[in-house]
Phi, psi and omega in degrees: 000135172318137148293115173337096173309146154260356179224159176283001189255351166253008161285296170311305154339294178282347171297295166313291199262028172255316167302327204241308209234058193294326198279171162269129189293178185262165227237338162225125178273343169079177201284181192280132156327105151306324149283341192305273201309326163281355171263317181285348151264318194274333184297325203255318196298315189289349151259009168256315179307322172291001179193102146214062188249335220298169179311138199279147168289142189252158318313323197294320165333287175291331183288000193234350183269326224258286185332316193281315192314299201297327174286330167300307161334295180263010177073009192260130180258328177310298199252124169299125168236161207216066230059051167087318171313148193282171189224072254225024183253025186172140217272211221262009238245281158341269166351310182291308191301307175295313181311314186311307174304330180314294193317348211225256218264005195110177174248112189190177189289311194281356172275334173311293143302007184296315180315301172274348200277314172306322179302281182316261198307339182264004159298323199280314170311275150008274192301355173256288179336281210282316175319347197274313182300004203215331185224022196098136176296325134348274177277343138001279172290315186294320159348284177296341174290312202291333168314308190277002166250345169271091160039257169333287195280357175274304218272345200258313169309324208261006177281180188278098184199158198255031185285290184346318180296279200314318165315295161333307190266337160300327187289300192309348183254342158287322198285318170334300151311292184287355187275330196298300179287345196278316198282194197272007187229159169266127165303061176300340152309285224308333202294292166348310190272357181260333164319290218285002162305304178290341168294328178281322180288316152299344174274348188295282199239352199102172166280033171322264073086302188272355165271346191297293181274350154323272192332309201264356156275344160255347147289336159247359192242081167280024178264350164349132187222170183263330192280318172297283171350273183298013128308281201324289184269346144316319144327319192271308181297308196297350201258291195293318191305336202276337208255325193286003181281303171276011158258268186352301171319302163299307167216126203310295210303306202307358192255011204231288189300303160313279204266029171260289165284305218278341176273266174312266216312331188270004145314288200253357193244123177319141167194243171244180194056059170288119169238221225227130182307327179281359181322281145008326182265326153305307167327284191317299192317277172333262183001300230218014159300146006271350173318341185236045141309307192304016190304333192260337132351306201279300224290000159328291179314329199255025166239359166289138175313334198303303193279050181270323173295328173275010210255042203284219172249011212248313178290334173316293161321293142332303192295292195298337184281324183284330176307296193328303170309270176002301174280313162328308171276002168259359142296358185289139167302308198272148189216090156247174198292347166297324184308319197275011186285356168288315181303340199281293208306340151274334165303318191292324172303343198275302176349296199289315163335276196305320213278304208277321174304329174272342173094347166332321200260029141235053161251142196297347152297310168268017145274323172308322207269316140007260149315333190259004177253328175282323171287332200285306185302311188288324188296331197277317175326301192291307224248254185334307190294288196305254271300314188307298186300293205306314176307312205233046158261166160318289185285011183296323215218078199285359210265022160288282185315322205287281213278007184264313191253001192267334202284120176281342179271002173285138165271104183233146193237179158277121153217127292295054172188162181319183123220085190259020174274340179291317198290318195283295211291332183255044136082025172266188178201038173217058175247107160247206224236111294172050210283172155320322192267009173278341183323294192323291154354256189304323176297329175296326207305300189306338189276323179261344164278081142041264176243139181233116159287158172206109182278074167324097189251034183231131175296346164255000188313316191276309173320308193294322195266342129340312194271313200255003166311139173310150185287352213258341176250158199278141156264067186302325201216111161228146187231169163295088178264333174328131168342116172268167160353142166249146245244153192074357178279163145269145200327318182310305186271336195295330174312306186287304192332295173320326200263343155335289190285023138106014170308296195297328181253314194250330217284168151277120142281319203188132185251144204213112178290149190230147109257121161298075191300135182303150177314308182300317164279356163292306212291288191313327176270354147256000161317157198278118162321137180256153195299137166300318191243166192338160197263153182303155152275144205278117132014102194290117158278146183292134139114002169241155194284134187266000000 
C-alpha cells in the first residue's frame, strides 16, 4: 500500500507519477532502427542544407552574424563587441561556435548560419537517439519526424539566433537526466553528460536553462540527494563560471547588468515585447502545424482510461517539462515566440506517444498530409525564405550602399536603429548607433564632421531627422531604400503589404549624406548678393566734391 504524502510537493509527486502517469516506460528498446536514423539525417538535411546563404534578417541576424566577426577580427574570445562596443547582453557559446565556422570555412551568412541549422538537426536527432529509451523506438522516430515536418518549428529554429542552441542543450540535458534517474539504479555518467550539457546552456543563454530544468528534476527524480544536486551543479558552474569571471574582471558593470537588468528585471518588469497571457497558445499552434490539428484527439489521450497504460512516468516527465518551459515563459513580461523552442521537443515525444498509440501515424491521411508539409517546408526553405530576406535586406540594391559606406574613412552612423548588415558584408565594425533619445549626440557628431552617411532604418526616419538637424548643415544626397514595389501588385495593396513585410520596423529606409560647411562658406553664403548690373552714379553731398 501506498504511503500517504505528507507534503505538497509529495502529494504533487504522487499525484503525478503515480495517479496521472502510473506505468513504467520501457526498459530495453532494443537496438536503433537504420532506417529510422537514416530518413532522420536525410529529411532535415534536404531542408536545411542547400540554402543558407541568402540575406541576413535585420536586426537579429546580422547581430549574431557581426559579433563573432568582429571577435574574430580582434582576436579577442572574452569580450563580445558590437561595432567596437562591448556587448554584454548574452554570454559566449553561440558566439564562439560561428567564430569557429569563420575560421573553418570563411566569414559569410552561410557559414553563420551553419551553427543553428547543425543545433537543429542535431535536437531532431537527440529526440529519436535518446528519446527512444525512454518512450520507444517509434514513437521516438515519430516525434523527431513530426518536428521535421512542422513549418513553424523548422523555419524559427534555423534562424541565427540562440533560442535554437538553447533548445539543443536543453533538450540533452533533460533527456539525460532522466536516463541518469529513471532506472533501477542511478546512472552517474548519464548524471555527469547532463550536468556539463546544462553548463553549455549557460554558456548559451544564461541561467535561463536552470529554471527550465529544476522542476521537472525534482518532481520526478526522487532518488534525488542534496549530495547529487550539489555534484550536478558544481559541475554545470565549473564548466560556465569561468567565462562570466573573466568578463566581469574586464568590465565591472557586466555582472550588475547582465544577470540584473538583462535577467531578473526584464523577467519580471513591462519593458519590451509585452504580450498578452494567452500569447503563447497561437505560438504552440504555428509551432507544431499541421500536428496540432489533433488537439483534440491528444487531449482524449491524455485523460482516458483506456490509454492509461501508455500514459507512463517517463511520458509523464516530458508533459511537465514542456508545460513548464511554457508556462514560465508566459510568466514573463518579456515574450517572443522563439522563447518555448525548448519545449517542443519534449511535446513532441509526448505527441510521438499518442501519434503511434492511436495508429495515427499509419492512416492514410497522415501520411498525405505528411508528405504535403514536407513540400510545403522545402518550397519555404528554398524558394520563399531567401526571395523574402533578399527583397527587404539592406543590401537588395547595394550599389548606393557600396559606394556611400565601403570607405573605412567614411563616418557612417544608424538612426534609429542598428543595421548591421551594412557593417558585416562590407567587413566594418564602427558604425555607430543613434536612438531618438540620442539626437543631441548626432546633432554635435554632424557639426564637427565634414561629412556624415547616416542610415536611416526607419521608414519615416529621414523625414523626422530633417526637422531636428542643426540648421547650419547640408543635406547633400538621399537615396532611397525601402522596400520596393512588386511588380503586378496595384498601389492600394502594395502600402499594407510593405508594413507586413517588415518596413517600418527592420528595413533600411533611406540613405542621407550630411555636410558641414567650412567657416568660409557659412560667411560667404550670408553676405549680401553683388549686384548684377552696371554700377549707379554716386550721389552729390553737400559740401564734397563728386
Amino acid at each position: 500500500m501506498d504511503r500517504v504524502p505528507d507534503s505538497i510537493p509529495a502529494a504533487i509527486q504522487h499525484i503525478w507519477s503515480r495517479l496521472l502517469f502510473p506505468s513504467r516506460g520501457p526498459t530495453d528498446v532494443g537496438p536503433i532502427n537504420p532506417v529510422y536514423l537514416v530518413v532522420l539525417l536525410i529529411v532535415p538535411g534536404l531542408l536545411l542544407y542547400p540554402c543558407l546563404g541568402f540575406a541576413l534578417f535585420e536586426p537579429d541576424e546580422s547581430r549574431y552574424a557581426q559579433i563573432p566577426r568582429e571577435m574574430l577580427q580582434r582576436g579577442d574570445v572574452v569580450l563580445p563587441t558590437l561595432q567596437s562596443q562591448p556587448y554584454l547582453d548574452k554570454p559566449p557559446l553561440f558566439y564562439w561556435l560561428v567564430l569557429f565556422s569563420y575560421q573553418l570555412f570563411g566569414v559569410g551568412a552561410w557559414q553563420a548560419r551553419l551553427v543553428p541549422v547543425l543545433a537543429l538537426h542535431a535536437s531532431l536527432l537527440a529526440v529519436y537517439l535518446l528519446g527512444r529509451r525512454s518512450v520507444g523506438d517509434r514513437s521516438a522516430f515519430v516525434a523527431a519526424l513530426l518536428l521535421t515536418l512542422a513549418p513553424g518549428y523548422i523555419l524559427t529554429s534555423r534562424l541565427l539566433i540562440l533560442d535554437g542552441l538553447l533548445t539543443l542543450c536543453t533538450t540533452l540535458t533533460l533527456l539525460t537526466a532522466l536516463e541518469a534517474v529513471r532506472g533501477q539504479r542511478f546512472s552517474d555518467s548519464w548524471w555527469f553528460t547532463s550536468s556539463l550539457f546544462c553548463g553549455l546552456g549557460i554558456l548559451t543563454k544564461g541561467p535561463v536553462i536552470l529554471f527550465l530544468i529544476a522542476p521537472p528534476l525534482v518532481l520526478f527524480a526522487s532518488v534525488l540527494t542534496v549530495a547529487r544536486v550539489g555534484r550536478y551543479f558544481g559541475m554545470a558552474l565549473a564548466l560556465s563560471v569561468p567565462w562570466f569571471v573573466a568578463l566581469g574582471v574586464r568590465q565591472p558593470e557586466f555582472v550588475s547588468y547582465f544577470f540584473w537588468e538583462h535577467n531578473v528585471q526584464r523577467f519580471l518588469a513591462p519593458g519590451i515585447h509585452v504580450r498578452g497571457v494567452w500569447f503563447y497558445g497561437p505560438v504552440l499552434v504555428g509551432l507544431l502545424l499541421p500536428v496540432s490539428l489533433l488537439a483534440v484527439p491528444f487531449t482524449r489521450f491524455l485523460l482516458s482510461r483506456l490509454d492509461a497504460p501508455a500514459r507512463t512516468r517517463e511520458m509523464g516527465f516530458h508533459w511537465f517539462s514542456a508545460l513548464w518551459c511554457v508556462g514560465f515563459f508566459t510568466l514573463s513580461a518579456c515574450k517572443l515566440p522563439t522563447y518555448i523552442l525548448p519545449a517542443m521537443p519534449s511535446l513532441a515525444l509526448v505527441v510521438g506517444v499518442f501519434v503511434t498509440r492511436t495508429g495515427w501515424d499509419r492512416s492514410p491521411a497522415f501520411v498525405s498530409v505528411g508528405l504535403a508539409s514536407f513540400a510545403l517546408t522545402l518550397g519555404i526553405n528554398l524558394v520563399a525564405l531567401p526571395c523574402y530576406a533578399n527583397y527587404r535586406s539592406p543590401l537588395s540594391r547595394p550599389e548606393a550602399v557600396v559606394e556611400l559606406c565601403s570607405d573605412p574613412a567614411a563616418s557612417v552612423v544608424c538612426y534609429p536603429r542598428n543595421c548591421d548588415s551594412v557593417a558585416f558584408y562590407l567587413g566594418r565594425r564602427d558604425l555607430r548607433v543613434f536612438r531618438s533619445k540620442d539626437i543631441e549626440e548626432l546633432r554635435t557628431l554632424v557639426r564637427v564632421q565634414p561629412r556624415t552617411v547616416i542610415l536611416c532604418t526607419h521608414r519615416s526616419s529621414l523625414a523626422g531627422l530633417k526637422q531636428l538637424l542643426p540648421p547650419e548643415v547640408v543635406i547633400t544626397r538621399e537615396v532611397r531604400l525601402g522596400l520596393r514595389d512588386l511588380s503586378g501588385v496595384p498601389p492600394w495593396l502594395m502600402k499594407p503589404l510593405r508594413k507586413i513585410m517588415g518596413e517600418t520596423a527592420l528595413g533600411l529606409g533611406d540613405i542621407c549624406v550630411v555636410e558641414m560647411p567650412s567657416l568660409k562658406e557659412r560667411l560667404l553664403s550670408k553676405a549680401p548678393p553683388a549686384s548684377a548690373g552696371p554700377t549707379p552714379p554716386l550721389l552729390a553731398v553737400p559740401g564734397r566734391k563728386p
